[in-house]
C-alpha positions as CSV (number, residue, x, y, z in Angstrom):
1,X,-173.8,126.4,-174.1
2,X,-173.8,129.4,-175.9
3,X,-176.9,130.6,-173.9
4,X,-175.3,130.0,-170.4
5,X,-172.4,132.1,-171.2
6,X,-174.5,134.9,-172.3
7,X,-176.5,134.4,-169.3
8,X,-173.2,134.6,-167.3
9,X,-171.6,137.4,-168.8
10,X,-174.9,139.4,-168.1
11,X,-175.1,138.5,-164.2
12,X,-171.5,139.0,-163.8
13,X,-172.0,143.1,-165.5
14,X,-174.9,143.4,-163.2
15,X,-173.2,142.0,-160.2
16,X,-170.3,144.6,-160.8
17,X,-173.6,147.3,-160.6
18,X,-174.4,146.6,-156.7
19,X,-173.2,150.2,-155.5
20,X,-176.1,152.7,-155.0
21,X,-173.8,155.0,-157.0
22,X,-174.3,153.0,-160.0
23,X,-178.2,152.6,-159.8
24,X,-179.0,154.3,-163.1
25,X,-176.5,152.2,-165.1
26,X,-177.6,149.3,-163.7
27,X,-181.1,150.2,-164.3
28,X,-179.8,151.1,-168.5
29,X,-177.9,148.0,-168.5
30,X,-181.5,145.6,-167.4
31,X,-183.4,147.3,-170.1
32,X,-180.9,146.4,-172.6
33,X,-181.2,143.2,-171.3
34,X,-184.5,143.3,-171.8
35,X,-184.3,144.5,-175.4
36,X,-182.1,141.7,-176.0
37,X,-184.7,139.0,-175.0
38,X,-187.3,141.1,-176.9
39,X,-185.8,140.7,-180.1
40,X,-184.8,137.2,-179.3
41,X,-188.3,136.3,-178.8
42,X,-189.2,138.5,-181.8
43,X,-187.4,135.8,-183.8
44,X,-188.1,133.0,-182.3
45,X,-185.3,132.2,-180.2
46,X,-187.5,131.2,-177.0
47,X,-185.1,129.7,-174.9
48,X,-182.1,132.5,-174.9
49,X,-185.4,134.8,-174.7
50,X,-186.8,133.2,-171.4
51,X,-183.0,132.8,-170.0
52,X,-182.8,136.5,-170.6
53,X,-185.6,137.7,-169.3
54,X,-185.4,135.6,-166.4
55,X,-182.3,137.4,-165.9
56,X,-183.7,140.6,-166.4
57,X,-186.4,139.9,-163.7
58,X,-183.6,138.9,-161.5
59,X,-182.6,142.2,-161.3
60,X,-185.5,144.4,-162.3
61,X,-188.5,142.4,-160.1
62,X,-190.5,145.7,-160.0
63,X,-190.8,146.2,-163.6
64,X,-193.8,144.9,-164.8
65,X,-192.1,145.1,-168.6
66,X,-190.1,142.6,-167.4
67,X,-192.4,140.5,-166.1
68,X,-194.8,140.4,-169.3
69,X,-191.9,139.5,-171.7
70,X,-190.5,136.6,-169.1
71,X,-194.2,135.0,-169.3
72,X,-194.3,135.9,-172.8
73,X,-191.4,133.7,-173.2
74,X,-192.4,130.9,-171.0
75,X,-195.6,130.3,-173.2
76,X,-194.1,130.3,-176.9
77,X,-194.6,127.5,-178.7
């Protein structure tokens, strides 16, 4: 589905981001991430939004941003 290659193509750029040297773009390329499922939840797109920020949470456990759009996701109608 079109989701799961999204989904894929996102862990597979973050997976390339493991070295400590490229924390910072790592850490620009999860919020963007996160801005993505944003506006897909802004428009009602609640599945790519939870697959998303389930991704994003993957990868960013600590950020409580994160955290609040994933269960903001999970409980859309």
């Amino acid at each position: 589905s079109p989701i799961t290659r999204t989904v894929g193509r996102w862990r597979g750029l973050l997976a390339m981001l493991s070295d400590p040297l490229e924390i910072q773009t790592r850490r620009n390329a999860v919020w963007t991430l996160y801005n993505l499922a944003a506006v897909r939840c802004s428009v009602g797109a609640t599945e790519e939004c939870a697959a998303l920020a389930s991704l994003a949470a993957e990868f960013a456990p600590e950020d409580e941003s994160v955290g609040i759009l994933l269960e903001r996701a999970q409980h859309a109608p």
